[in-house]
N, C-alpha and C positions, 0 to 999 in steps of 0.2 A: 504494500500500500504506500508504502513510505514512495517518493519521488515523483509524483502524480504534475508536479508543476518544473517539470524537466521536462515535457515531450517537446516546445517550442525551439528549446536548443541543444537536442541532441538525444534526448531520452536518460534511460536508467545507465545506458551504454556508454553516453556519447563524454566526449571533451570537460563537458563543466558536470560527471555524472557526483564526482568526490570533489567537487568544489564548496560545500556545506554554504551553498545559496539560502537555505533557512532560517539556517543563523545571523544571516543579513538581514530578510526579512522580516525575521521575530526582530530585531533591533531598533529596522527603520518602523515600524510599526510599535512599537512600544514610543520608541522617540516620539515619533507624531502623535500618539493617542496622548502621552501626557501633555504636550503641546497646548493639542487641543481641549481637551478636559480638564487641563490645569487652568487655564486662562478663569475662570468665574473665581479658584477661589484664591488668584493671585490681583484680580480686581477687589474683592472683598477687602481683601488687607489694606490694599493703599486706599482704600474709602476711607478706612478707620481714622479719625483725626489724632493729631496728636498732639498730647498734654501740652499746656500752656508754656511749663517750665523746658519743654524742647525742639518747641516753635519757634521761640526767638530766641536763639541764642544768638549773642555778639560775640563774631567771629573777628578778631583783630586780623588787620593787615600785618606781614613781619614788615620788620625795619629794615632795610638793606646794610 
């Protein structure tokens, strides 16, 4: 069952058949799914305001 998305370039046989092409695409698909699904609860956070005492802070210039 295993290799069912190999027949386009070569099959179970072919050139890329121990290329672990899977392992690529479990990656780039994990990558994107957090991507995507993370985006709501990384808006969440920077909605939150923040306390008085680290909104304004006075940042000095250095001195040369």
């Amino acid at each position: 069952m295993q290799g069912y998305l190999l027949g386009p370039i070569g099959g179970k046989e072919g050139d890329w058949a121990g290329a672990n092409l899977g392992v690529v695409a479990a990656l780039l698909i994990g990558f994107l799914g957090y991507l995507l699904l993370g985006r709501r609860n990384v808006q969440r956070q920077e909605d939150i305001p923040l306390p008085e005492s680290e909104a304004n802070l006075d940042i000095e210039e250095p001195t040369p």
